[in-house]
C-alpha positions in Angstrom: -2.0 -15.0 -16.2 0.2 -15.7 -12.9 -1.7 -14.4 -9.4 -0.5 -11.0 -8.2 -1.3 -11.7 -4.7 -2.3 -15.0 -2.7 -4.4 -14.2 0.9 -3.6 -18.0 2.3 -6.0 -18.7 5.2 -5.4 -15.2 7.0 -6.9 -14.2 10.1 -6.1 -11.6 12.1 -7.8 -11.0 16.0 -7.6 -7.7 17.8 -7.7 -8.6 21.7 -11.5 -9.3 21.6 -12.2 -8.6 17.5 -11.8 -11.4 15.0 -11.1 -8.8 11.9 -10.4 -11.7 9.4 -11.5 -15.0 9.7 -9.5 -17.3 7.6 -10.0 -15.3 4.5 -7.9 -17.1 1.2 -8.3 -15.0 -1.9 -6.1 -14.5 -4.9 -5.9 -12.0 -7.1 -4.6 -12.4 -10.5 -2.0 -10.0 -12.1 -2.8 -7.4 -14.3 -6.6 -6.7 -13.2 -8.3 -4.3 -11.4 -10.4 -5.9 -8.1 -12.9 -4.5 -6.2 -13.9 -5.6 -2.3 -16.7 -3.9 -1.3 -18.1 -3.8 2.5 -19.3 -1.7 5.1 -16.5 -0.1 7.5 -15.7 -2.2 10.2 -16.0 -5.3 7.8 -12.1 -6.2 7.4 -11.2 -4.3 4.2 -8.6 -2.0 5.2 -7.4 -4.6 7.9 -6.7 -7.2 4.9 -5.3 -4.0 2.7 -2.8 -3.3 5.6 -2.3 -7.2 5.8 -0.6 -7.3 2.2 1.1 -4.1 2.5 3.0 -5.2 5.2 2.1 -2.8 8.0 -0.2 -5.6 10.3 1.0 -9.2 11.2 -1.7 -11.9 10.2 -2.4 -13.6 13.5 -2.4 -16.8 11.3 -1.8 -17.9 7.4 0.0 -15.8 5.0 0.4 -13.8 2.4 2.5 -14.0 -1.0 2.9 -10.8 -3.4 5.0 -11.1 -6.7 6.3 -14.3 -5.8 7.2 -13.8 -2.3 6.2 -14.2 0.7 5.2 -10.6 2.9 7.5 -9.9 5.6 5.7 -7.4 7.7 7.6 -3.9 8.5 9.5 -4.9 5.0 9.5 -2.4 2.0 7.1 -3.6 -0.5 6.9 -2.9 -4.4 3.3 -1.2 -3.6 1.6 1.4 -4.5 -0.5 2.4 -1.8 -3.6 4.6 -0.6 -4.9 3.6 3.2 -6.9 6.0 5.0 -6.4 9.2 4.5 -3.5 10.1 2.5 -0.9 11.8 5.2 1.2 15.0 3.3 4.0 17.6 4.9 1.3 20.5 5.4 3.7 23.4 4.6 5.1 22.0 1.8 3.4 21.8 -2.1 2.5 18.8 -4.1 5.8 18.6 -6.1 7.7 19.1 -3.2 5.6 16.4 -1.0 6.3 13.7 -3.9 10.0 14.9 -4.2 10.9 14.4 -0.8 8.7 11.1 -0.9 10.9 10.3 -4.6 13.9 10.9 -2.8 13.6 7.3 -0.8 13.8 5.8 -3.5 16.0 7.3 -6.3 13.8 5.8 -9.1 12.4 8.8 -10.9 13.6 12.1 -11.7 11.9 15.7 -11.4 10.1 15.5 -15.1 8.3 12.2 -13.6 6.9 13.6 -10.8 5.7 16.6 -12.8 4.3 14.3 -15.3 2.4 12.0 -12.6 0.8 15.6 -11.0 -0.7 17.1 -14.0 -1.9 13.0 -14.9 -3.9 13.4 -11.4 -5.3 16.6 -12.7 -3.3 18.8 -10.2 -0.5 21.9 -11.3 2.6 20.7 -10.5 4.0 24.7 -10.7 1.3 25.7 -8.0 2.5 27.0 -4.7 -0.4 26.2 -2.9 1.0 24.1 0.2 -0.9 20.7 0.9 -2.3 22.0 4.2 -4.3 24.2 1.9 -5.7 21.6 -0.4 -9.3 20.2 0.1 -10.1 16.7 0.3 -10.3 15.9 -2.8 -6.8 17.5 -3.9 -5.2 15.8 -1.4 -6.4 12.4 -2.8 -5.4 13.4 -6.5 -1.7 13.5 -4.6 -2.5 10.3 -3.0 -3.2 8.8 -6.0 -0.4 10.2 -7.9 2.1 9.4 -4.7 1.0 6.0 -5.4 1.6 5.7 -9.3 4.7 7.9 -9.4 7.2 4.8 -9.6 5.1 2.8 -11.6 5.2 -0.1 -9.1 3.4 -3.8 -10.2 1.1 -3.4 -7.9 -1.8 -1.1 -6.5 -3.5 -1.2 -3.4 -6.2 2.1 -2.7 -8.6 2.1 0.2 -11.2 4.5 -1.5 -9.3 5.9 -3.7 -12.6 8.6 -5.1 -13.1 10.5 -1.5 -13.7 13.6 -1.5 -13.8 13.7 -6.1 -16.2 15.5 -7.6 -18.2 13.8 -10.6 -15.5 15.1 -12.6 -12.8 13.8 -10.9 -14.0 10.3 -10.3 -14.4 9.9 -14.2 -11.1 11.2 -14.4 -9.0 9.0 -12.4 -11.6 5.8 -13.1 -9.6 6.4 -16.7 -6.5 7.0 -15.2 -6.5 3.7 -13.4 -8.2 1.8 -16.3 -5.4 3.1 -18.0 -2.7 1.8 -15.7 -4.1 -2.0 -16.3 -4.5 -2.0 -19.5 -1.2 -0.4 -20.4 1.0 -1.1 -18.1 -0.3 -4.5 -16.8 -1.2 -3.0 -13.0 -2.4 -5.0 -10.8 -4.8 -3.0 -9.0 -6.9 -3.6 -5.6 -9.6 -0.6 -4.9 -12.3 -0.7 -2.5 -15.0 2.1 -2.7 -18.5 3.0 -1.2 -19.6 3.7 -4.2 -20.8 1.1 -6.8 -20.3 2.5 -9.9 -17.0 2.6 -9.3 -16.6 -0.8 -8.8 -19.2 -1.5 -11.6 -17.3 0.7 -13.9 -13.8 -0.6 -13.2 -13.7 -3.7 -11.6 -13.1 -7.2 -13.5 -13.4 -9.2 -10.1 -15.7 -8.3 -7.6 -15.7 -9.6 -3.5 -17.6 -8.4 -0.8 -16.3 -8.4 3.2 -18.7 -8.8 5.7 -17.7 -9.6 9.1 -14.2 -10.7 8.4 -15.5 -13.0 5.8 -14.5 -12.7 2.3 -16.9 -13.9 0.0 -16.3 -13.7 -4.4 -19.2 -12.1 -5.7 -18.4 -11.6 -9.6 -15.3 -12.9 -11.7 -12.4 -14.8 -10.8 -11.0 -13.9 -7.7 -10.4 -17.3 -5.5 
């Protein structure tokens, strides 16, 4: 299998913080990877790093093929943080609006993709309403809805009840295994990782370091 993404040599310094230090990685299409790591380790600064949203202070960063241009619409799906939603407005209207960028998928898609996240894509009930982990049921189905190559969630099972996590850990095993998505999680919990994961890495001080499968 080709790689999905290459991390060449990336470091990235905050006035006086060293976030990455030279971290090369690659992560090979059509797998889900898991990096694991306390917060403040470098995660979410190497997640926003391939997304496009931070600059590497130094090396680079290839996705599909090409080189990440930062600022620059990617092919990603993405959940970073918490998942951001237009309070007074519902879930089918939040991912319309959000569809509408786009033009890719029709109404019946984004229907589909809200009942697949285990959310009623009829309800009313406006976002600002929704508990925590509602809102990341829409952030994962935001991310899916155009069925993009590529996957990049920042823990993805806040907030999910036992229920839930076991629902979307078959969702996105789903996603790999029939569709070929490339998928890169982090989560504080281990059994998810365990569970899902086919390559493992742990972050620790900016330093990225492979602990199971290939991931180099």
């Amino acid at each position: 299998m080709s790689n999905m993404v290459e991390v060449r040599n990336v470091t990235k310094k905050f006035k006086h913080v060293t976030a990455l230090k030279n971290v090369s990685i690659t992560f090979e299409q059509g797998k889900i990877h898991g990096v694991i790591g306390r917060n403040g380790s470098g995660k979410t600064v190497m997640f926003k790093c391939i997304c496009g949203f931070m600059e590497p202070s130094a090396g680079e960063i290839i996705v599909n093929g090409k080189k990440v241009i930062p600022a620059r619409m990617q092919d990603i799906g993405i959940i970073i943080e918490d998942p951001g939603f237009i309070p007074g407005m519902n879930a089918f209207k939040n991912l319309k609006l959000l569809a509408s960028i786009h033009h890719k998928i029709k109404d019946d898609r984004i229907k589909d993709v809200i009942r697949q996240v285990g959310l009623d894509p009829d309800s009313k009930q406006p976002a600002g309403k929704f508990s925590l982990g509602m809102r990341h049921r829409l952030g994962i189905a935001q991310a899916i809805m155009e069925d993009p190559p590529l996957l990049i969630l920042d823990e993805p099972m806040n907030g999910l009840d036992k229920n839930g996590v076991l629902e979307m850990r078959t969702l996105l095993r789903k996603l790999c295994d029939e569709n070929g998505t490339t998928i890169i999680m982090s989560s504080h919990y281990a059994e998810d990782i365990e569970a899902l994961c086919d390559t493992v890495c742990e972050m620790d001080g900016g330093v990225l370091t492979k602990i199971r499968g290939h991931a180099d």
